[in-house]
PDB file as gemmi writes it, atoms N, CA and C in Angstrom:
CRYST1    1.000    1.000    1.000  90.00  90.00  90.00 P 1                      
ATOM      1  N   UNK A   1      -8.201  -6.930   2.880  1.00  0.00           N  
ATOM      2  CA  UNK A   1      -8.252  -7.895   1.792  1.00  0.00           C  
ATOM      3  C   UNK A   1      -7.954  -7.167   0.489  1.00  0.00           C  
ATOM      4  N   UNK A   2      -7.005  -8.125  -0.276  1.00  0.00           N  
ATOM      5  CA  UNK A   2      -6.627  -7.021  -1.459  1.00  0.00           C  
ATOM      6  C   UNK A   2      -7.511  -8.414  -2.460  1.00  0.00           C  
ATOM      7  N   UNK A   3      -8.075  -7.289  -3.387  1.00  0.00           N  
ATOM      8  CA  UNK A   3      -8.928  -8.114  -4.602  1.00  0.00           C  
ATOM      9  C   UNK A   3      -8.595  -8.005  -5.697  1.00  0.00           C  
ATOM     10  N   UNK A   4      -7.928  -8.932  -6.573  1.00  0.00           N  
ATOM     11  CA  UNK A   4      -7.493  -8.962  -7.888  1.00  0.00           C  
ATOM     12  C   UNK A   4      -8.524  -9.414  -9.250  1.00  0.00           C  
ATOM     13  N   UNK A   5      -8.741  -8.669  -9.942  1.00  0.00           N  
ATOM     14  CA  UNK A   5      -9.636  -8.842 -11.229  1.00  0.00           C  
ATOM     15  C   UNK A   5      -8.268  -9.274 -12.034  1.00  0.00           C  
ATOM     16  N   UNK A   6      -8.784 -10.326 -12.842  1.00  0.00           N  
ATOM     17  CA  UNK A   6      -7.982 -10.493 -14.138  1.00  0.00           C  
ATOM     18  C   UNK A   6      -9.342 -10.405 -15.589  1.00  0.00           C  
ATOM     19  N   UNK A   7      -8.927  -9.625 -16.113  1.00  0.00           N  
ATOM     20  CA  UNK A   7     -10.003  -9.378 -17.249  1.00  0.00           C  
ATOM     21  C   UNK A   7      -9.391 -10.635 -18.574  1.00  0.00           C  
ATOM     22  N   UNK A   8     -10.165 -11.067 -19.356  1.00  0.00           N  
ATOM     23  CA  UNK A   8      -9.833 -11.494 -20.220  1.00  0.00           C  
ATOM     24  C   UNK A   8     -11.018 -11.753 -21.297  1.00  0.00           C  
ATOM     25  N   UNK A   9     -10.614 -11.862 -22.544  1.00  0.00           N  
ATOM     26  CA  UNK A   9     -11.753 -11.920 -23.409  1.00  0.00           C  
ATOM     27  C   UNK A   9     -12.400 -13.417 -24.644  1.00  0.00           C  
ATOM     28  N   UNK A  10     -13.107 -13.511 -24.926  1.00  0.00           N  
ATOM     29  CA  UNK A  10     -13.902 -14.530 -25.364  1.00  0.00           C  
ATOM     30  C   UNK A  10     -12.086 -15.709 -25.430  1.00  0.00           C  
ATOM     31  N   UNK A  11     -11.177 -15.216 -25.978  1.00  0.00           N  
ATOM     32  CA  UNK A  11     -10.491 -16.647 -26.437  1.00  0.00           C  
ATOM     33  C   UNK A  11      -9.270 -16.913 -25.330  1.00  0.00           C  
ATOM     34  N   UNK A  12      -9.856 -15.983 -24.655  1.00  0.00           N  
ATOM     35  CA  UNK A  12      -9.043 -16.988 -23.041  1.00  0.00           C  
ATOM     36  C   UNK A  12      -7.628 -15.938 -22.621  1.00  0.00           C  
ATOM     37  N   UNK A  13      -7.488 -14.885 -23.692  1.00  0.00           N  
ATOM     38  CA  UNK A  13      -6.161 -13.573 -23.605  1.00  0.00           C  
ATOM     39  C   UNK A  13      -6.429 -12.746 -22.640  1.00  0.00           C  
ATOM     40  N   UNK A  14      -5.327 -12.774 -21.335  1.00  0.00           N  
ATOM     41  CA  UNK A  14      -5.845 -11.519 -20.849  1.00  0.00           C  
ATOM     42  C   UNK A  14      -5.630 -10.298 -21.192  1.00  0.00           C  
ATOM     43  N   UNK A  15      -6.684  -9.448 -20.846  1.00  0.00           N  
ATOM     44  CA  UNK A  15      -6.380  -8.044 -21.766  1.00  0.00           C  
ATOM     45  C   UNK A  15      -6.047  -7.340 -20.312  1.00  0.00           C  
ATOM     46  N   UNK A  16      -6.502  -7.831 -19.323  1.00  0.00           N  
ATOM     47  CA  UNK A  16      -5.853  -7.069 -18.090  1.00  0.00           C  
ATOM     48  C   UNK A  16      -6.475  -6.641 -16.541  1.00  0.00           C  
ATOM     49  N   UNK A  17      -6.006  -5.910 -16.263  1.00  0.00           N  
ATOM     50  CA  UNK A  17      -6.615  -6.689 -14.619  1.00  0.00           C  
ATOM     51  C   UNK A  17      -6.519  -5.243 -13.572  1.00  0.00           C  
ATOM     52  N   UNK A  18      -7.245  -5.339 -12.428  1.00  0.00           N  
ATOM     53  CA  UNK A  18      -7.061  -4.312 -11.408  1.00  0.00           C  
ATOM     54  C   UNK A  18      -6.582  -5.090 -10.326  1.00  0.00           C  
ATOM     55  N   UNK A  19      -6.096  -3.886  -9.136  1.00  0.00           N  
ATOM     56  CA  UNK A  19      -5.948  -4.929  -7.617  1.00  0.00           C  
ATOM     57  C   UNK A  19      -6.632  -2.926  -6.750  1.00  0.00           C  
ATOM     58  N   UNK A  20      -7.123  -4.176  -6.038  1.00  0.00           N  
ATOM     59  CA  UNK A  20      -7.563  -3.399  -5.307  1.00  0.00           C  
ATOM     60  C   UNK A  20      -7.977  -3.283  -3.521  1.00  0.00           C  
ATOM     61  N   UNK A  21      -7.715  -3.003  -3.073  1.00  0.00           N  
ATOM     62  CA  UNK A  21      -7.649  -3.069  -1.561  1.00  0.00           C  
ATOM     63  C   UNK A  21      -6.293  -2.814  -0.642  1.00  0.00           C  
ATOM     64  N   UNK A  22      -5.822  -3.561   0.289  1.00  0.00           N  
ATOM     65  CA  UNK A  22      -5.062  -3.596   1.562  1.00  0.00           C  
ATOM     66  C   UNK A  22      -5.047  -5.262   1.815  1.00  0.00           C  
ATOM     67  N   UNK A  23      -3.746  -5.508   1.576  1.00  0.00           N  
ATOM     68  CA  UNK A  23      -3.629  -6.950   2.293  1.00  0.00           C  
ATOM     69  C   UNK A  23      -4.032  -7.500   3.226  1.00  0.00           C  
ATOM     70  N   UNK A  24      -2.943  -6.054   4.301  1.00  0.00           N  
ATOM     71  CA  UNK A  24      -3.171  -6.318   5.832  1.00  0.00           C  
ATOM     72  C   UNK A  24      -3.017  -7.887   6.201  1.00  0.00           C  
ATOM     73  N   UNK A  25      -1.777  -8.354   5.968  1.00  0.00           N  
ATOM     74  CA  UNK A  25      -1.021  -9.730   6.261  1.00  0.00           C  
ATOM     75  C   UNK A  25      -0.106  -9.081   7.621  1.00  0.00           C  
ATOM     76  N   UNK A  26       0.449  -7.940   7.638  1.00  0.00           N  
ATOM     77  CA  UNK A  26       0.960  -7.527   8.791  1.00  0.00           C  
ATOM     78  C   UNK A  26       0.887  -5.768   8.733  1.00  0.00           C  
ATOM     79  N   UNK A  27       1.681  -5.094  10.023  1.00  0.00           N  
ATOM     80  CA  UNK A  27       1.557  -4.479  10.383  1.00  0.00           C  
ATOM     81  C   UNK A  27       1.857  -3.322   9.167  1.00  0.00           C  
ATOM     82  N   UNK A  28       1.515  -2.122   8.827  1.00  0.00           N  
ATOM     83  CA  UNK A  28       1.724  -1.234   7.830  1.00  0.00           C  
ATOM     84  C   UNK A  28       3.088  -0.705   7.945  1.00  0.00           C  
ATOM     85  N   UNK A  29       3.762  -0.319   6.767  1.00  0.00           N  
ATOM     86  CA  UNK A  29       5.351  -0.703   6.997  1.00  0.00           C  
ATOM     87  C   UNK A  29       6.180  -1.834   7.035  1.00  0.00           C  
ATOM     88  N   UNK A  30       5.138  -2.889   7.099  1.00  0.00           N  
ATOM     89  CA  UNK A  30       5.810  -4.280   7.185  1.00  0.00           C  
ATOM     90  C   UNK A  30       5.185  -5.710   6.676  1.00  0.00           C  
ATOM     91  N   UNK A  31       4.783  -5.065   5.940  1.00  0.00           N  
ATOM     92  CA  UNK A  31       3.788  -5.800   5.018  1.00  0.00           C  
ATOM     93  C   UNK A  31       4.643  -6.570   4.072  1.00  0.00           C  
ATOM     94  N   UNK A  32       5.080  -7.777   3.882  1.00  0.00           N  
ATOM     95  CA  UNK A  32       5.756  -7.942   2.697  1.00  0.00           C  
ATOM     96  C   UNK A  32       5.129  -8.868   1.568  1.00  0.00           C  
ATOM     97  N   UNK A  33       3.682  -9.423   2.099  1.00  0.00           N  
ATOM     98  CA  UNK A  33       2.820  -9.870   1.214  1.00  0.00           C  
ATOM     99  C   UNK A  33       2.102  -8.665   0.460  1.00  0.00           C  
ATOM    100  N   UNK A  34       2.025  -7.306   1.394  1.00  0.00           N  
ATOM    101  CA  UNK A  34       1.812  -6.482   0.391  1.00  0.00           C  
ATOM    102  C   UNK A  34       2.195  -5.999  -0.841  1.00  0.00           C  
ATOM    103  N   UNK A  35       4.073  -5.967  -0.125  1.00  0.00           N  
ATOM    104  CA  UNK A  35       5.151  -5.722  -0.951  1.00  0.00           C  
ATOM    105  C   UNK A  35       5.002  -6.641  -2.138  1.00  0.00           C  
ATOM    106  N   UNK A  36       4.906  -7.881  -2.461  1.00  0.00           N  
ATOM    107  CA  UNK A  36       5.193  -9.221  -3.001  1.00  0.00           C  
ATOM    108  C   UNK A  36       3.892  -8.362  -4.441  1.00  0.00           C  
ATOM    109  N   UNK A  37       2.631  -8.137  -3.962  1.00  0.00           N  
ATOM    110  CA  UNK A  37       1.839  -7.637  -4.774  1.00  0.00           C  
ATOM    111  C   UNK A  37       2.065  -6.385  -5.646  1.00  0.00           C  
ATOM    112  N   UNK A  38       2.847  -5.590  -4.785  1.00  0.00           N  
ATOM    113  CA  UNK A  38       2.891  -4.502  -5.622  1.00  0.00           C  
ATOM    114  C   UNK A  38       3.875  -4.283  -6.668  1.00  0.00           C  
ATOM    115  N   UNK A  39       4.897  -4.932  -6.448  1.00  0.00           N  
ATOM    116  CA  UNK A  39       5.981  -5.251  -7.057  1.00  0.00           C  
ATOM    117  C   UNK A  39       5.679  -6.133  -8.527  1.00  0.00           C  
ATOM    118  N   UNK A  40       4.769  -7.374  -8.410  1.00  0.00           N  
ATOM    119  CA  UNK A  40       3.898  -8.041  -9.155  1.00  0.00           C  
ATOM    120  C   UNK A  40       3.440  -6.853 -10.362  1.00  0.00           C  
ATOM    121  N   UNK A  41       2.579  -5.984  -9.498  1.00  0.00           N  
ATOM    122  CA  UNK A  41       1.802  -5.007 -10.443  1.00  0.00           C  
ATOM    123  C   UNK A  41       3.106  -4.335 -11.400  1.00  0.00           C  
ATOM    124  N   UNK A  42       3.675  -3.455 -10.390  1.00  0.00           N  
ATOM    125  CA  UNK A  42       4.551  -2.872 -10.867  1.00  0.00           C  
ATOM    126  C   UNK A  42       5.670  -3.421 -11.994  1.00  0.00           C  
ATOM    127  N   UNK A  43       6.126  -4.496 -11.997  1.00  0.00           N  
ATOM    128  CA  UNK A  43       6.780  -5.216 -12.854  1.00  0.00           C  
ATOM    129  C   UNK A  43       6.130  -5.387 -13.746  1.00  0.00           C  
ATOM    130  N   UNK A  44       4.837  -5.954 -14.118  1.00  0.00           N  
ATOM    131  CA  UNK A  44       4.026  -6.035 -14.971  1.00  0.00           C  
ATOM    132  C   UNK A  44       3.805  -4.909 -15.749  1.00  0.00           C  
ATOM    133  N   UNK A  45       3.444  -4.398 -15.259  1.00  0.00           N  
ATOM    134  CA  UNK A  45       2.337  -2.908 -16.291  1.00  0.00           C  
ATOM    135  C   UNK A  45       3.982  -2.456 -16.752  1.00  0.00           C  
ATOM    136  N   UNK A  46       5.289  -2.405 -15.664  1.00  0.00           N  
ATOM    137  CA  UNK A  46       6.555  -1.701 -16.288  1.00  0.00           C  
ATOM    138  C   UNK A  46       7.037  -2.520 -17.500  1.00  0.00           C  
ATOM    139  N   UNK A  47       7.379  -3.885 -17.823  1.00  0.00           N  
ATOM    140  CA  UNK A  47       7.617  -4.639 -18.601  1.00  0.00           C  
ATOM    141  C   UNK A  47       6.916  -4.059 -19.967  1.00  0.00           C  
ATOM    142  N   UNK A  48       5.698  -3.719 -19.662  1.00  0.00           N  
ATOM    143  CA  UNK A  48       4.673  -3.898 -21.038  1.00  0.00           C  
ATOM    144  C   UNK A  48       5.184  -2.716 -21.418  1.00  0.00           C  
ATOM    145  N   UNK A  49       5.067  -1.675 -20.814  1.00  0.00           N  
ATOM    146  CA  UNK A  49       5.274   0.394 -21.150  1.00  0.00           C  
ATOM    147  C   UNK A  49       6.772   0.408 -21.522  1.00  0.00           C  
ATOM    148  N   UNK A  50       7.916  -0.468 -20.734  1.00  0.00           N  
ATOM    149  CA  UNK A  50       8.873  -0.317 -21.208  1.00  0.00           C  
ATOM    150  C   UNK A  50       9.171  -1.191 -22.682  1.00  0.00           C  
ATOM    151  N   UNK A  51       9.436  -2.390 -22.748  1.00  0.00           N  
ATOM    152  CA  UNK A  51       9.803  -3.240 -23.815  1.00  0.00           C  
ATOM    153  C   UNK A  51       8.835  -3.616 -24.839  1.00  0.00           C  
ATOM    154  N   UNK A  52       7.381  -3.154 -24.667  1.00  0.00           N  
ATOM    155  CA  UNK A  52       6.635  -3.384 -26.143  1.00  0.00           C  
ATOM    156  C   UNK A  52       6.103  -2.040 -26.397  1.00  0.00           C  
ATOM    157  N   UNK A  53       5.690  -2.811 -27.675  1.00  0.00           N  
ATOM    158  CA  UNK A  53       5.256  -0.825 -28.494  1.00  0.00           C  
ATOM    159  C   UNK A  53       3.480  -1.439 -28.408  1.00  0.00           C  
ATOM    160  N   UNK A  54       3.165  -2.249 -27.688  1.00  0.00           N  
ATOM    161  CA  UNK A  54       1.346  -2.589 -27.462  1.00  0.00           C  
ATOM    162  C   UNK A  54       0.566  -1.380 -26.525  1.00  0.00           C  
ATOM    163  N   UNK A  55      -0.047  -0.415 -27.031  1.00  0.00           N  
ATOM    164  CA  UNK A  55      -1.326   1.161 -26.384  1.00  0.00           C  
ATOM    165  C   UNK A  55      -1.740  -0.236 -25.132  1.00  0.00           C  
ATOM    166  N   UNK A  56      -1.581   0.587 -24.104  1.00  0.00           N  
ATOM    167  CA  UNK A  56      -1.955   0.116 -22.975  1.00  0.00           C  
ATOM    168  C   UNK A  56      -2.660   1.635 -21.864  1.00  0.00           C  
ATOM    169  N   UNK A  57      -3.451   1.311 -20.828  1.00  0.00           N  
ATOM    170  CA  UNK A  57      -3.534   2.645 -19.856  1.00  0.00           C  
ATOM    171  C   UNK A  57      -3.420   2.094 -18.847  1.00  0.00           C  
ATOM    172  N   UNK A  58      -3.028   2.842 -18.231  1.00  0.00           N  
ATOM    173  CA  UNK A  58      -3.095   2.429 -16.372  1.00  0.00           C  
ATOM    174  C   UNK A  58      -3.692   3.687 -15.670  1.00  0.00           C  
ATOM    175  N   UNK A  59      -4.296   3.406 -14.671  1.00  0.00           N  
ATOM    176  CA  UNK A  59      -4.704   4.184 -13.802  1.00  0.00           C  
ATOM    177  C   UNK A  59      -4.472   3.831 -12.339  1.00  0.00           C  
ATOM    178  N   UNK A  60      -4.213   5.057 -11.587  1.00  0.00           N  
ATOM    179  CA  UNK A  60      -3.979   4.677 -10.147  1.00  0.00           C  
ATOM    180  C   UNK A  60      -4.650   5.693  -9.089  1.00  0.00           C  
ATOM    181  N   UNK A  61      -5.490   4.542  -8.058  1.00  0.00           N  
ATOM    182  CA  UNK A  61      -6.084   5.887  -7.514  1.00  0.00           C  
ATOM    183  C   UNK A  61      -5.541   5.205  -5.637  1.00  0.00           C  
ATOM    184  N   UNK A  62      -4.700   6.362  -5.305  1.00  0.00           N  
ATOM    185  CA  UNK A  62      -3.937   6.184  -4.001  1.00  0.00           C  
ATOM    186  C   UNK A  62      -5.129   6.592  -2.770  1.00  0.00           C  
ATOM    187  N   UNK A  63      -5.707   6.974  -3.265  1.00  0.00           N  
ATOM    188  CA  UNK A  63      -7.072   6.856  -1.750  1.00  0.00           C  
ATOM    189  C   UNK A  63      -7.734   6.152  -1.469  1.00  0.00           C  
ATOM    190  N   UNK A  64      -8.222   5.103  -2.627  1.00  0.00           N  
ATOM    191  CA  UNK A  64      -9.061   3.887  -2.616  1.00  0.00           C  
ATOM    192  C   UNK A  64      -8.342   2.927  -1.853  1.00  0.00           C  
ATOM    193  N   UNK A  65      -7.202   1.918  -2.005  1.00  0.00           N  
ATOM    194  CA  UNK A  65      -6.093   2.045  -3.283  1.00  0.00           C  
ATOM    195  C   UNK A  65      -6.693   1.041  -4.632  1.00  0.00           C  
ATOM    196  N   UNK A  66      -6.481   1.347  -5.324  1.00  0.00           N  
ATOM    197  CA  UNK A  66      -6.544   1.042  -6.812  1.00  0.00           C  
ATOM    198  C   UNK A  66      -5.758   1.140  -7.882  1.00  0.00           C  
ATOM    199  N   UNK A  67      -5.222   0.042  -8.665  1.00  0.00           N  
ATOM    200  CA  UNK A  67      -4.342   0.035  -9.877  1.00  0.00           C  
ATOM    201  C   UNK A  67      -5.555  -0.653 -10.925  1.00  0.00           C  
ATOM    202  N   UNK A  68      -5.593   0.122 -12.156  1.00  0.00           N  
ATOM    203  CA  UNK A  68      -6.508  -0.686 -12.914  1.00  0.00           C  
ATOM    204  C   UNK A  68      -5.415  -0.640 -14.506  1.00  0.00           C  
ATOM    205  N   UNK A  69      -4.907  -1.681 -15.249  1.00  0.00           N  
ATOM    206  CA  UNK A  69      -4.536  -1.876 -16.212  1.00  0.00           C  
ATOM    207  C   UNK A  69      -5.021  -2.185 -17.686  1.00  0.00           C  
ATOM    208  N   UNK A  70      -4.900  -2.046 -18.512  1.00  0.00           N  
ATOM    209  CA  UNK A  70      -5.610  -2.341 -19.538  1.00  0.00           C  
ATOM    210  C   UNK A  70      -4.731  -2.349 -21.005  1.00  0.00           C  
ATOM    211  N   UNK A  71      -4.836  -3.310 -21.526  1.00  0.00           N  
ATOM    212  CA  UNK A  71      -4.288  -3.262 -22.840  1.00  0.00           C  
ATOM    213  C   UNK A  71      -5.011  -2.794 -23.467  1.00  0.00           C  
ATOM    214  N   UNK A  72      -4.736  -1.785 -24.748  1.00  0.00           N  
ATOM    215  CA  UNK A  72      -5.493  -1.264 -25.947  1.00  0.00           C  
ATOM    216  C   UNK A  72      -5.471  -1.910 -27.273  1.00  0.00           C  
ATOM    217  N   UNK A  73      -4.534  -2.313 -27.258  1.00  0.00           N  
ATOM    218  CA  UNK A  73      -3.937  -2.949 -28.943  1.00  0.00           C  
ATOM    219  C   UNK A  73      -5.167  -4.234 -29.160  1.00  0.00           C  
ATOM    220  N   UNK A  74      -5.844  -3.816 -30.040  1.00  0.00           N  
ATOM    221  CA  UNK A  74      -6.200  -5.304 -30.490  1.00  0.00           C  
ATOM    222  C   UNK A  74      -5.674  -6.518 -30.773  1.00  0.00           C  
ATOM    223  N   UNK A  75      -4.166  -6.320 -30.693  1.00  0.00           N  
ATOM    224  CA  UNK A  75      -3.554  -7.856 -31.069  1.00  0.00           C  
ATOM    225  C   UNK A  75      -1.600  -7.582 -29.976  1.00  0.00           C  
ATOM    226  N   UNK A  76      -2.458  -7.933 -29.268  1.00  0.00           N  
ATOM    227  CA  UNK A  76      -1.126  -7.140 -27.869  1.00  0.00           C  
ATOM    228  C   UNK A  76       0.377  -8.599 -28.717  1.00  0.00           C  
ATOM    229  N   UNK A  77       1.535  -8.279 -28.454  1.00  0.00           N  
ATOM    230  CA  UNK A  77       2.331  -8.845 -28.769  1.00  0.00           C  
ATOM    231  C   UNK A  77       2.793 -10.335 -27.773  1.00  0.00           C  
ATOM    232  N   UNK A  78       3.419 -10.713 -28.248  1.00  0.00           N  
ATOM    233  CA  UNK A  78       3.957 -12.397 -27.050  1.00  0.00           C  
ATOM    234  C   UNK A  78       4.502 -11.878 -26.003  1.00  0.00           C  
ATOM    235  N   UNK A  79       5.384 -10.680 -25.859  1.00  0.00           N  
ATOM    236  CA  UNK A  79       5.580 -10.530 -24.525  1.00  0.00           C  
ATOM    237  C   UNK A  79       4.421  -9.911 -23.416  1.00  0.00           C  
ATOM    238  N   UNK A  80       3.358  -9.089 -24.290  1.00  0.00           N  
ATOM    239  CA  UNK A  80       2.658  -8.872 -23.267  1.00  0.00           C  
ATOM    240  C   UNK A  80       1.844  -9.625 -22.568  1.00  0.00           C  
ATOM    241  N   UNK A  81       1.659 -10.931 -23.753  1.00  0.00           N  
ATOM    242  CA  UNK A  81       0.887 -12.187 -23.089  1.00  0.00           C  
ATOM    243  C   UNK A  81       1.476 -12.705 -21.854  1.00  0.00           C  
ATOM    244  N   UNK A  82       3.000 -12.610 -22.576  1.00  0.00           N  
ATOM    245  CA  UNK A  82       3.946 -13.704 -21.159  1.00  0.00           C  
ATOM    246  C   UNK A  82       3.452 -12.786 -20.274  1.00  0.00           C  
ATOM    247  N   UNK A  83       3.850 -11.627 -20.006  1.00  0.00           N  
ATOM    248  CA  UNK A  83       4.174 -10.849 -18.892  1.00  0.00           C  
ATOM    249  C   UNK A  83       3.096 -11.162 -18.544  1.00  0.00           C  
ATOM    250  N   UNK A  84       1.775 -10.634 -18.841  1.00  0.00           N  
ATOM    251  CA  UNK A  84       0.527 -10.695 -18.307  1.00  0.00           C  
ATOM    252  C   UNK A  84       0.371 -12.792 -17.675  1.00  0.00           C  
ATOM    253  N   UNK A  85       0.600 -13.126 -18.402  1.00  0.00           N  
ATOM    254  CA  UNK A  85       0.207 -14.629 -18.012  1.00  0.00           C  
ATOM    255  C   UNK A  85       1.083 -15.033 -16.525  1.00  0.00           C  
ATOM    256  N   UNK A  86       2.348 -14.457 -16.497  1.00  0.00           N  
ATOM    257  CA  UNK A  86       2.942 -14.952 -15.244  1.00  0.00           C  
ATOM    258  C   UNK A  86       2.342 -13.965 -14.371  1.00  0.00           C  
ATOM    259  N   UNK A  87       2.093 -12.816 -14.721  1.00  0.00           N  
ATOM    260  CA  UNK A  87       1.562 -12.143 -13.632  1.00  0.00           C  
ATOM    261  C   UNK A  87       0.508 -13.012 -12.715  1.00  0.00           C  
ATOM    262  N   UNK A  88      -0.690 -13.470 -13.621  1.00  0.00           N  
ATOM    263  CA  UNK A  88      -1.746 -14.275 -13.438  1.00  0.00           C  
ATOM    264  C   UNK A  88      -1.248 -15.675 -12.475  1.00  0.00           C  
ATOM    265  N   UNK A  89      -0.304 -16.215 -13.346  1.00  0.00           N  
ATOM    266  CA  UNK A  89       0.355 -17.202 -12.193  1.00  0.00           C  
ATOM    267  C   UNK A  89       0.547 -17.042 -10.907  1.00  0.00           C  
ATOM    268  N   UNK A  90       1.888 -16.128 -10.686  1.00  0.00           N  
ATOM    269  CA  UNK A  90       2.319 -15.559  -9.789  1.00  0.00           C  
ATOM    270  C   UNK A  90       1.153 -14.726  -8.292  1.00  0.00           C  
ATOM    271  N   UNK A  91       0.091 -14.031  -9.326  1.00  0.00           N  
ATOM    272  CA  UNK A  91      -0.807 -13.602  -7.912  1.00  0.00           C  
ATOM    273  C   UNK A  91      -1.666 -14.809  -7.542  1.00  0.00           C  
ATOM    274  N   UNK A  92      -2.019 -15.642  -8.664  1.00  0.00           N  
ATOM    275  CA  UNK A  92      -2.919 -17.344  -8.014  1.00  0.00           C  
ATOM    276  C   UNK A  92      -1.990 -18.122  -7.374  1.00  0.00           C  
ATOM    277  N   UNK A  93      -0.491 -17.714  -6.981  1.00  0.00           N  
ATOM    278  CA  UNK A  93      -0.012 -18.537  -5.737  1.00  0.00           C  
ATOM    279  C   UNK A  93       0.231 -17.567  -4.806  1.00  0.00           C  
ATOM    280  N   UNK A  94      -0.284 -16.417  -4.698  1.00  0.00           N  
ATOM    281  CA  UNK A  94       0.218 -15.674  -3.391  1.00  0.00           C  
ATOM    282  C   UNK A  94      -1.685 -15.992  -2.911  1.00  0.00           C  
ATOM    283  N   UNK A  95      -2.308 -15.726  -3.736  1.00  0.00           N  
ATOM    284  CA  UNK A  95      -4.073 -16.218  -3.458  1.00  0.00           C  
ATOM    285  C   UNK A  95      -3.931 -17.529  -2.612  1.00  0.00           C  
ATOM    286  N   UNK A  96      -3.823 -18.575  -3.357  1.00  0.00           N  
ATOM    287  CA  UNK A  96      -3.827 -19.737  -3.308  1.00  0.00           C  
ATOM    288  C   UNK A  96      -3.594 -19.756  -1.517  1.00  0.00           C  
ATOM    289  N   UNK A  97      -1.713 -19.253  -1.216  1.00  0.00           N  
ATOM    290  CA  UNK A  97      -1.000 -19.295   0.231  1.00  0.00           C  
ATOM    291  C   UNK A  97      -1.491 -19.173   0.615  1.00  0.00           C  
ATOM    292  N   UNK A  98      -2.479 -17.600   0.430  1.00  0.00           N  
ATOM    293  CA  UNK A  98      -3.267 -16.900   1.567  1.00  0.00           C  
ATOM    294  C   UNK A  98      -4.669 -16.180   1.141  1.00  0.00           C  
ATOM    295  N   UNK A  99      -5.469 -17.292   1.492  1.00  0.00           N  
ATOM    296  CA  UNK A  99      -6.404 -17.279   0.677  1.00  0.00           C  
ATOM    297  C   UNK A  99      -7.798 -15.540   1.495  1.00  0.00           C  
ATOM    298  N   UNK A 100      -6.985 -15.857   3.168  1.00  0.00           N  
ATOM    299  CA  UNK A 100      -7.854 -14.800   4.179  1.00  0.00           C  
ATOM    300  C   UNK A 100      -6.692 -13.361   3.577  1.00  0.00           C  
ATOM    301  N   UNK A 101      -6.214 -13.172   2.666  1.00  0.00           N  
ATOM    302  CA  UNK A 101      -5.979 -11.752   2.573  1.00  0.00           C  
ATOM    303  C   UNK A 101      -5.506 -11.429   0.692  1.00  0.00           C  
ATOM    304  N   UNK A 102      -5.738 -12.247  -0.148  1.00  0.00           N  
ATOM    305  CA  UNK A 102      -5.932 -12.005  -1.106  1.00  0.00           C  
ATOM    306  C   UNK A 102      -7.019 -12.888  -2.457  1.00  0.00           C  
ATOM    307  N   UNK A 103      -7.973 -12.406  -2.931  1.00  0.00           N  
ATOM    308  CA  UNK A 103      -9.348 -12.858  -3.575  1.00  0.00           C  
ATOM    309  C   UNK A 103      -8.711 -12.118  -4.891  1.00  0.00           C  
ATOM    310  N   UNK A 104      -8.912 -13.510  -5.606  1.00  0.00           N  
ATOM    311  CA  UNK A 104      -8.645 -13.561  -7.710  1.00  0.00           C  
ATOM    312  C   UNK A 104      -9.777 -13.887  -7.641  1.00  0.00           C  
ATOM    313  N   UNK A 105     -10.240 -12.650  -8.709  1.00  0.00           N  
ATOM    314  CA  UNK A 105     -11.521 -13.028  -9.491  1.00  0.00           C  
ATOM    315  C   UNK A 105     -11.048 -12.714 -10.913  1.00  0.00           C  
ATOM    316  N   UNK A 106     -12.201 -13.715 -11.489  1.00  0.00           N  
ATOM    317  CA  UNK A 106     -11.913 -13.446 -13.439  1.00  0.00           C  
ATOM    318  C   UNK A 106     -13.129 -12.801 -14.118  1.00  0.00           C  
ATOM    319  N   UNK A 107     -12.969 -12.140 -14.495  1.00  0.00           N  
ATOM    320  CA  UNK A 107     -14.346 -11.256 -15.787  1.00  0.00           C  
ATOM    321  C   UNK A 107     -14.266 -11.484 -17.060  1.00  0.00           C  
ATOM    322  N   UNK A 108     -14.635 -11.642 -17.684  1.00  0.00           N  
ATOM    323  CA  UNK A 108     -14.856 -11.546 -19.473  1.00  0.00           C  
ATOM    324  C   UNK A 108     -14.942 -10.494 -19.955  1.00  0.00           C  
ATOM    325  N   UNK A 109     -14.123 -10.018 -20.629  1.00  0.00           N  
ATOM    326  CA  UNK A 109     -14.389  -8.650 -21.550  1.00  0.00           C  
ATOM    327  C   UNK A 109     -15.020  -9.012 -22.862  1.00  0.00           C  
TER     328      UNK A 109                                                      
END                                                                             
């Protein structure tokens, strides 16, 4: 089960999110709901580091597995909202499909 945090704070912005776990939708190597997620991540956090100038960190820990993201900027720009907001979309319909191998949860920062 892979578990997605989306962080966000008092006025509804997300400031950002972890995933964490193993899909395990199919066999390792052939995972493409895995694929579908990581790509998600990866596009995301790349969008923000490449095309805005908004202090962000990422961390990745490959033994757990764990990606944890985070915006720094107190006032992150419109693209990092978009990016971040479709991200949010995009993993609440791979959730939604398959609800026995991926869990969205939301926190308040």
């Amino acid at each position: 089960m892979t578990q997605v945090t989306i962080r966000k704070n008092a006025k509804g912005d997300i400031t950002g999110f972890s995933v964490e776990g193993h899909v395990d939708f199919r066999l390792e190597g052939n995972d493409v709901l895995c694929a579908a997620v990581s790509t998600l991540v990866s596009h995301t956090i790349g969008m923000i580091c490449e095309f805005t100038d908004d202090a962000c960190e990422n961390t990745v820990d490959e033994e757990k597995p764990e990606v944890v993201f985070n915006l720094t900027a107190e006032s992150p720009s419109r693209e990092s909202r978009v990016a971040l907001e479709s991200f949010e979309s995009s993993i609440y319909d791979l959730a939604e499909a398959h609800p026995d191998n991926i869990s969205l949860v939301y926190e308040e920062v």
